[in-house]
C-alpha positions, 0 to 999 in steps of 0.5 A: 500500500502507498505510504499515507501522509494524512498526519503530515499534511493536517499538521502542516497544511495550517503552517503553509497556508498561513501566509495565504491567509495573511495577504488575503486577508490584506487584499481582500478582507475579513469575508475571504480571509475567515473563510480561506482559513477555516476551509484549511483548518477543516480540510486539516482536522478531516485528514486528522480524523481518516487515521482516527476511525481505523484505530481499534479501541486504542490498541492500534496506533497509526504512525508516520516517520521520517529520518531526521539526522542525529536526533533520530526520526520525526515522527507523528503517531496518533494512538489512544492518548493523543486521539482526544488531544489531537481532536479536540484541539482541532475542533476548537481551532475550527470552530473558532476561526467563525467565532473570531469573524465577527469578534476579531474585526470588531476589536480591530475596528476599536483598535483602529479608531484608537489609533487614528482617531474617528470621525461622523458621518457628518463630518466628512465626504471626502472622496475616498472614505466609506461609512463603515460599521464592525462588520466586513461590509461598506454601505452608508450609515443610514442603511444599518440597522443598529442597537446601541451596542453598535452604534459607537462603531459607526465611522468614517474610515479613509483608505490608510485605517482600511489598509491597517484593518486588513493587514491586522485581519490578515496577520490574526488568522495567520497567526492562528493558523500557526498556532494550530500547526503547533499545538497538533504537533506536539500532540502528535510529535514520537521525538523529545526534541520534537515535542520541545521544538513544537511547544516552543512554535505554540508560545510565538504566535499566542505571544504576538496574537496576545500582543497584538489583538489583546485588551489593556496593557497586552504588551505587558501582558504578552512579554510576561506571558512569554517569560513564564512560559518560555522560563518553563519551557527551559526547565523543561529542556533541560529535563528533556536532554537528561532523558535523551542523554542517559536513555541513549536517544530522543525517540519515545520508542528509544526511552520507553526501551532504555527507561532503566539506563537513567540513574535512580538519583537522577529520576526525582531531579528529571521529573520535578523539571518536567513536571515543573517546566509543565505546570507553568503551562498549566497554570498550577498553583505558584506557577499561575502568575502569568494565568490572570492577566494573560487569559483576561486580556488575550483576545477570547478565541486565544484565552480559551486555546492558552492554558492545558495543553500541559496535560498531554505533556505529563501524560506522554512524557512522566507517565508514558516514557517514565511511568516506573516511577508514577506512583511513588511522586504521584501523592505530591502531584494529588497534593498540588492538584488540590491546592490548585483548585481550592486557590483557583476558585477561592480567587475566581469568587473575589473578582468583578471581570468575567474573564478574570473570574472565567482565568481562575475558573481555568486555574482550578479546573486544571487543579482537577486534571492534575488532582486526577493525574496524581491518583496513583490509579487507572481509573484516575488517570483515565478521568483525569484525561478525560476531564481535559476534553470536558472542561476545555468545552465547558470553558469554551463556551463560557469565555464566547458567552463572555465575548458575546456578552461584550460584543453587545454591552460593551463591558466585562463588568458582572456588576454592570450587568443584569437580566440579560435572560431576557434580552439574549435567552439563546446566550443565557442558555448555551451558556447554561450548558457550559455551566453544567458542564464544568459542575459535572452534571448529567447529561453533560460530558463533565459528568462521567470524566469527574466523576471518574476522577474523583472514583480513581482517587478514592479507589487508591485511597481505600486499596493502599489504605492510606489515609492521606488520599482519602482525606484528599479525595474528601477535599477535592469533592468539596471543592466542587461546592466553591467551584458551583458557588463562583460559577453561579454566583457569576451566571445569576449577576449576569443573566437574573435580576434588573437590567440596567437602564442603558442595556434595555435594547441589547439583544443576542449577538450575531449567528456566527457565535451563537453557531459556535457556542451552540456547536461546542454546547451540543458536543458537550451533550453529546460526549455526555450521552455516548463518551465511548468513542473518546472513553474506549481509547483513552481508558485502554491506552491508559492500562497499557501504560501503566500496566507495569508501573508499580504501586498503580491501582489497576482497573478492577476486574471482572473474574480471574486474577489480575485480569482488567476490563475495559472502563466501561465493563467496569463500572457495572452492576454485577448482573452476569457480566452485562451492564445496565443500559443506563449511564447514570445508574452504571455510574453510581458504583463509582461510589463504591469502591473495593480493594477488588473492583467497584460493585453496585453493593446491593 
């Protein structure tokens, strides 16, 4: 069969067209510009999903390579733990690219009138100037419909500011698109030096695209952006070159062969640099000073793509490459877990911007994930990566709703708003969706992936008998009550109440981003309803590798010794070796939990 370059092509594609899209978007606008580049990113995540669909329950992984010198090969392999990372992204980047087409010409527009001043209609005919409204079209004033909200964008703009505004078009979804490239290749990437160089890729364009389109004093913002994360991204190098150096090459296959090569003295200093250099990424607790400013003044559709990706590194490079050590460091990564969520939620509760509060939100749902992620167990884990997909979406929506709320009012400002459910009732209930999504309620996907999480925490605590962990868990489930209270807290200031005098003409924002808020939303449910095509990989990718980590709590199983099943067998009544039919019911054995599996405990 002829070699396939499906991964190759979805991971560059993005890269080599973005310099179309920047001198389309110069020559011809936001129209064109939008949808050049979500056509390439669709074409892209469809390459990605051909490979997808022929892996089987995550034992198969589809794998492309190429010779790259003296640090081994280049390669890009999708298997059952990059499978959701891979995706998920891509169907963000996707579905953002529509978002941004009214909300990045909107905030350009702004950053025009700033730079060169404005003019009414009234106060010019030259010639060569156009009434222009926030919108990619030229038509005279009186021929707009337009609120309040609106109306401050109406001006006259000669053919310099018109320039400005599509060069800086162009160089957004260019930069995008470049930001893309960057984070599926880390996903995908086989090689350590490959993954450095693609995290490094991702901080360049999210330092410009901060830089450049943000709000308030973005330089500031993007340069300490850049700072934490790249200081991070040294450490973390230098945990990569120790690995390659003492396992005898870069390759992923190479250091799962040689894991043993590493000297025992060595392993603690290795893995605090990776899981440090890591969590800056992440957003962990004392690594978070970046996390406020830079996700409340980086444009929306970039807050929602800067924070998380980290989890994939931990997963691939601790547990997966040196997974013979995870369970004796594992308690410390529970531990700073739950600091993270308790810290994240109790300052999300004292902050007024809803993109302040939605950045801590963000801080502690990554708590969650590394609480998840230092359970010591199977089922943990497998939660823990599941979270990463479910959050991402429940954050998701909820940055747009903040976007959207702006677009129309003018303000992030929770004390400026009020009874907005009558005013945008789609907003108000999509963004209900992503609420109930980051508190785990069924039929949302955060459901099964904390619910998960929090039973693969117990299920170390009760098998090893350690007190710690169930205390821990105990913690951690009553962080989900501040979580709730900040998160609702936010929604009934926004959405309940009365809505101040000069809001009584807003209404909901346009159809492209109620389209992708809706879009997002509804995989949530969907996830929700039927996670297993996402579950099934990640739960078997995980067993096998953890499978020879010990001290890991494994799967319980089914009957014979040591013998695992598949998640989903699991978590099960105990009726002849066949589940219940009914998601909530099956996952109320989670509660239960034994030294020999989790039974329905009639």
């Amino acid at each position: 069969m002829a070699e396939q370059y499906f991964l190759l092509a979805a991971t560059f594609l993005p890269l080599l067209l973005s310099p179309v899209s920047y001198f389309l978007g110069r020559r011809s606008g936001l129209n064109i510009v939008t949808w050049f580049s979500f056509g390439v990113l669709l074409v892209s995540t469809v390459l990605l999903f051909v490979p997808a669909l022929t892996l089987n329950g995550g034992h198969i992984a589809y794998s492309e390579s190429y010779a790259w010198g003296q640090f081994g090969n280049f390669g890009l392999r999708l298997d059952g733990l990059s499978l959701p990372f891979a995706i998920i992204n891509y169907i963000w980047f996707t579905v953002l690219i529509i978002y941004s087409k009214p909300y990045i010409n909107r905030k350009i527009i702004q950053d025009a009138l700033d730079r060169f001043g404005s003019q009414t209609p009234s106060q010019s005919t030259s010639r060569d100037q156009s009434y222009v409204l926030g919108v990619d079209e030229k038509k005279p004033v009186e021929s707009f419909n337009v609120s309040w909200a609106e109306s401050k964008y109406i001006t006259t703009v000669n053919i310099e500011q018109q320039r400005y505004v599509n060069s800086r078009l162009g160089l957004y979804f260019a930069l995008f698109m470049v930001f893309a490239m960057g984070t599926l290749g880390m996903v995908l990437a086989t090689n350590l030096i490959e993954f450095y160089v693609f995290f490094e890729l991702v901080l360049v364009p999210s330092f410009f695209l901060i830089s450049f389109f943000g709000y308030g004093a973005r330089q500031r913002t993007g340069m300490m952006f850049f700072f934490w994360t790249h200081a991070g991204s040294v450490v973390l190098l230098l945990g990569l070159l120790s690995i390659g150096f003492f396992a005898g090459g870069f390759d992923y296959t190479t250091v799962r062969t040689h894991e043993g090569q590493i000297p025992i003295q060595w392993i603690p200093i290795i893995v605090f640099a990776v899981v440090m250099g890591l969590g800056v990424k992440l957003g962990g607790f004392l690594l978070h000073s970046w996390v406020p400013s830079s996700q409340s003044n980086a444009p929306i559709p970039v807050a929602i793509l800067l924070i998380g990706i980290g989890t994939y590194g931990i997963l691939r490079i601790w547990l997966d490459l040196l997974g013979g050590n995870y369970a004796q460091y594992s308690i410390y990564l529970n531990i700073w877990g739950l600091a993270t969520m308790i810290y994240g939620g109790a300052m999300a509760l004292m902050q007024d911007d809803i993109r302040k509060i939605l950045a801590y939100s963000t801080m502690s749902n990554m708590g969650y994930i590394l609480f998840g992620l230092g359970s010591g167990s199977v089922l943990g884990v497998t939660g823990a990566t599941l979270l990463y997909v479910t959050s991402g979406l429940g954050k998701a929506v909820l940055f747009m709703m903040a976007g959207s709320i702006s677009f129309q009012t003018g303000t992030f400002s929770v004390s400026k708003l009020g009874g907005l459910a009558g005013k945008m009732p789609y907003t108000a209930v999509v963004a209900m969706i992503g609420l109930l999504t980051l508190f785990g309620i069924p039929p949302t996907s955060g459901f099964m992936s904390e619910w998960i999480m929090f039973a693969g925490v117990l299920q170390t605590g009760v098998h090893d008998q350690n007190s710690l962990r169930v205390v821990l868990f105990g913690f951690g489930l009553l962080t989900t009550v501040l979580s709730s209270a900040y998160l609702l807290w936010m929604y009934k200031r926004i959405f309940f109440g009365r809505i101040p005098e000069q809001l009584g003409n807003v209404r909901d924002s346009n159809k492209y981003i109620l389209i992708t808020m809706a879009a997002l939303a509804g995989l949530s449910l969907i996830i929700g309803v039927y996670p297993d095509p996402l579950l099934a990989p990640i739960t078997s990718y995980v067993q096998g590798m953890l499978h020879n980590s010990p001290g890991v709590v494994p799967l319980p199983s089914s009957g014979g010794t040591g013998s695992a099943v598949p998640l989903a067998k699991s978590i099960m009544f105990k009726s002849g070796d066949r589940m219940s039919g009914n998601v909530a019911d099956d996952l109320v054995a989670l509660v239960t939990v034994t030294n020999g599996g989790i039974n329905r405990g009639r």
